[in-house]
Each structure stands twice: as C-alpha cells, then as structure tokens.
C-alpha positions in Angstrom: 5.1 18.6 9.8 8.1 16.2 10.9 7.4 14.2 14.1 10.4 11.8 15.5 8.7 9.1 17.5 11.1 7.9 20.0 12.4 11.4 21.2 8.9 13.6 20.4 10.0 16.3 18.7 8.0 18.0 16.4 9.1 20.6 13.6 6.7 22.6 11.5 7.5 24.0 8.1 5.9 25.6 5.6 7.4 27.4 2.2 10.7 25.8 3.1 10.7 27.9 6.6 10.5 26.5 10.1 7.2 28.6 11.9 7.2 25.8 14.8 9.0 23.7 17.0 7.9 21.2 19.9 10.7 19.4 21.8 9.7 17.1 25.2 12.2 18.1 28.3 15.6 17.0 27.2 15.6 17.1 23.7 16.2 19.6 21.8 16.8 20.4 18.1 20.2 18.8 17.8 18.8 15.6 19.2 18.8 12.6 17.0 15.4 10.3 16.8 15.1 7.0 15.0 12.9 7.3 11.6 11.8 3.8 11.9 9.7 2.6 8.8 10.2 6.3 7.3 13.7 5.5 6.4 11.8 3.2 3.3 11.0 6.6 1.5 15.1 7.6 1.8 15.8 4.2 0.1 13.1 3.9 -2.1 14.3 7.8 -3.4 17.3 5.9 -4.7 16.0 4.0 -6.7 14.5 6.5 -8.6 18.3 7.4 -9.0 19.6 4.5 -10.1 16.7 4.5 -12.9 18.3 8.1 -13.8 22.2 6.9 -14.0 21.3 3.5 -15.7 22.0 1.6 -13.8 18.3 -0.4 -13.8 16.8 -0.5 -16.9 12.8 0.2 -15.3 10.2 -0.2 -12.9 9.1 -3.5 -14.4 12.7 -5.0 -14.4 12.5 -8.1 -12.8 14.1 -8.1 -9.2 15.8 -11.5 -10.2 18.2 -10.1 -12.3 20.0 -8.3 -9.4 18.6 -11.2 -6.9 20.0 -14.2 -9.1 18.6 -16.2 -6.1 15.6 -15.9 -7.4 16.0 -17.5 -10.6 14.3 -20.4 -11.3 11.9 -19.9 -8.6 8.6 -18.2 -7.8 9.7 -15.3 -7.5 12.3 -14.6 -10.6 8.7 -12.7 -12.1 8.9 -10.3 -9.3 9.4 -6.8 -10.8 11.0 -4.1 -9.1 8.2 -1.7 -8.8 5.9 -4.6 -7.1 9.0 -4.5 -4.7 8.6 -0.9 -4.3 4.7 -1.0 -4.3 4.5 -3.8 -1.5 3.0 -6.4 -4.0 5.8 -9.0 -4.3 3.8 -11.2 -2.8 5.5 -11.2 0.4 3.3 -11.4 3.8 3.9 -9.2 6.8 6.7 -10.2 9.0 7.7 -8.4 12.3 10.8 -11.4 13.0 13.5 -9.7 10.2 14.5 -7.1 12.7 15.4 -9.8 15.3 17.6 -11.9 12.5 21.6 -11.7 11.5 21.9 -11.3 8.6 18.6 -9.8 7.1 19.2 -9.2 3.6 19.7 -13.3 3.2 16.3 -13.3 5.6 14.7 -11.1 3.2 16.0 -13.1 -0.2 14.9 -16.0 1.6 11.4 -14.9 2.6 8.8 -16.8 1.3 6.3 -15.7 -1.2 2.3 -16.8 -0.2 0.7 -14.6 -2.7 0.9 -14.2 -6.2 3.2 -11.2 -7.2 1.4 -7.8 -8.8 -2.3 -8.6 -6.8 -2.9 -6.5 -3.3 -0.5 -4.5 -1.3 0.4 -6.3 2.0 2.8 -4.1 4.5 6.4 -6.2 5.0 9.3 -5.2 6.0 11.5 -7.9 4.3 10.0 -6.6 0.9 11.9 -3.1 1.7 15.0 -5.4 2.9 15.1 -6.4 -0.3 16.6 -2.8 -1.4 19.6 -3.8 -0.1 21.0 -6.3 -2.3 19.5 -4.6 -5.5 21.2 -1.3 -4.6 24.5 -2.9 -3.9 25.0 -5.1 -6.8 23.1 -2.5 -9.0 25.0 0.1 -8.9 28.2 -1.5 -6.7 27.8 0.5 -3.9 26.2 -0.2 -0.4 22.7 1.4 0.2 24.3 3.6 3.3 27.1 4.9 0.7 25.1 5.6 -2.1 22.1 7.6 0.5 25.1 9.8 1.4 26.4 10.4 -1.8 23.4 11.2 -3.9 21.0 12.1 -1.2 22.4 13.6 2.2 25.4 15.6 1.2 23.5 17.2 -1.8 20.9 18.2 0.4 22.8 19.2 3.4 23.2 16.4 6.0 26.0 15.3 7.4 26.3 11.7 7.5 28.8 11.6 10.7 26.3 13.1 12.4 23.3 11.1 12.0 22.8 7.4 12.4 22.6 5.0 9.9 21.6 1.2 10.9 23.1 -2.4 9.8 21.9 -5.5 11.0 23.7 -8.2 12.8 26.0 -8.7 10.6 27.8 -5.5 11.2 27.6 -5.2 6.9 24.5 -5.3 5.3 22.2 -1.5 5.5 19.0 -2.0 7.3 16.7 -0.2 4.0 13.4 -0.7 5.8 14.0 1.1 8.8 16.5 2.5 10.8 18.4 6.5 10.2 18.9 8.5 13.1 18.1 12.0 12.6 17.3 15.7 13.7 13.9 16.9 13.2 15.7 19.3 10.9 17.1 16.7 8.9 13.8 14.8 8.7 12.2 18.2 6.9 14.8 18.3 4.6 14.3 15.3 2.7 10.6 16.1 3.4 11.2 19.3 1.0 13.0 17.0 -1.2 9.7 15.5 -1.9 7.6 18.5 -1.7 10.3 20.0 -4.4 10.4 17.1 -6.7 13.4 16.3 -6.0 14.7 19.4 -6.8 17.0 21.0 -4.0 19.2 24.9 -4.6 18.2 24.3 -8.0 19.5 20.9 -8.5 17.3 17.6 -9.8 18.7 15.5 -7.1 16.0 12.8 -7.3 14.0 13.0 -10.8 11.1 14.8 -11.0 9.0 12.3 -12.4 10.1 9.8 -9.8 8.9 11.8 -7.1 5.4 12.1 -8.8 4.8 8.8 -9.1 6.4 7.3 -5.8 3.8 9.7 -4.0 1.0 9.4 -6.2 -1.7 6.4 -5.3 -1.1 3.1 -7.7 -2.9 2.3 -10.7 -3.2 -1.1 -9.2 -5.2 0.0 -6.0 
C-alpha cells in the first residue's frame, strides 16, 4: 500500500501487480506527491550501496571520518549505523527545514545524549547523509539515488522531484522526492525484493534485512 500525503493518492499492490487505485478529484496517477520523511529509506538504501562498492568500510565506521568536523569533539565516536538507527545522540529538531544551508546545520547540531543509548526521531541526524554520501563516494546524494537506485529500477529522474535546501547545492536526505504513487511502489518492491529488481541485486540483500529488521539495541 503506497499512500502520498499531500496529493492523497493511494495505490495497492500485491505480487508486484497493482489490484487498486484511489486518486482525490484532480489527481491522477501521473501526479507527483511529496514523500516527506519517506525519502530517509531512499537515502539510507544507499548506504547499504556504498558498503557494497567500498566505499565505507561498515556500519560501525565512525561518521567522523567522512565528517572531519567532528574530530576532536563529542561526536567523532558517532558511528554510522547510530546515524542510521537515530541514536547519535541528536534530539528532535523541526527548525533544519527552515535553515540555508542544512547540511552545515546538521554537522553543527548539537549532541545532548550520549551516542548508541535510545532512539530519538531527528531530522538533522538523516541530514547528515548528505555530506557522508558526497565525500564518501564523490558524488552528490541526488546523483548517486539516480544512478544506483532510480534508473535501475525504472524511474526517471526528469520526471520526479528531487529537493535541495537553500543553498540551491546541498540534497535534502531527510525528506523531500516528488513522486507518482507508481514510483513510490517501486522502491517499495525494492524492499519487499531484497533489493533485488529483473533479476538484479540493486541494493544487497543483506542490507535490506537488517535496515527493516527491529535493532538489537531496542
């Protein structure tokens, strides 16, 4: 099931086939709604890829040595997968959307809790995607989604939307992606798949299992 919020569509799909559709008065399937917070699990799915081609070591990598901002400080401890699991120690902020430049907001954030202990929701902890994507692998977040993601699967990237912040540079990587229902249930079936789409590992198998599965540390 792949509800958009801000244009309610809804699209139903089971075995990989659509068997329902729901569209308010003027929309329709080719309309585009925002994902909001659901674009996390698009950027998140690349990490998983970047573990695959090498170019980060592991989950337990610390963040710092992509964020050398961080060294030094409280935070150059911070692993990756606490970035991905929500448990960098970063509170919940609402404010990021409404700054410039929010990959410097998100660097800059500061940390209240101790890194590894309970989840807390934050948006600036999934900002944080940004910079490691781009100066892990040296290439934006919005350029690598499209390569290794979108076209494999079947979405054409000049026809969705894909969201920067102020600055007119930096990939929003906690929200944002403007989409068709249709799209949406394709990178749904990604998941459902493992990653796995005509026959191709396009996110790893194993990655898949774990980003959906409950953490160890709940």
């Amino acid at each position: 099931l792949i509800e958009v919020a801000t244009n309610p569509e809804v699209e139903l799909v089971r075995n990989g086939l659509v068997i329902g559709e729901r569209f308010s008065p003027g929309v329709d399937i080719n309309t585009r709604g925002t994902s909001w917070s659901v674009a996390k699990s698009f950027y998140a799915a690349l990490i998983g890829i970047a573990l695959e081609e090498g170019w980060l070591t592991d989950l337990d990598q610390p963040a710092s040595e992509f964020l050398s901002e961080w060294v030094g400080s409280d935070k150059e401890a911070v692993t990756i997968r606490d970035i991905l699991e929500m448990r960098a120690g970063y509170g919940a902020d609402s404010g990021i959307y409404y700054e410039t430049d929010q990959s410097s907001f998100a660097i800059d954030f500061p940390k209240t809790a101790e890194q590894g202990t309970a989840f807390e929701y934050s948006n600036p902890t999934y900002q944080l995607l940004e910079p490691i994507i781009l100066r892990s692998t040296g290439m934006d977040a919005h350029a690598y989604l499209t390569e290794k993601i979108l076209l494999p699967i079947g979405v054409d990237p000049n026809l969705i939307g894909m969201w920067l912040d102020r600055t007119g540079t930096n990939p929003l990587t906690y929200m944002g992606l403007d989409m068709t229902p249709l799209d949406m249930a394709r990178f749904g079936l990604l998941y459902a798949r493992n990653g796995v789409w005509d026959g191709d590992q396009i996110v790893p198998g194993s990655y898949c299992i774990l980003y959906t599965s409950p953490s160890p540390r709940d």
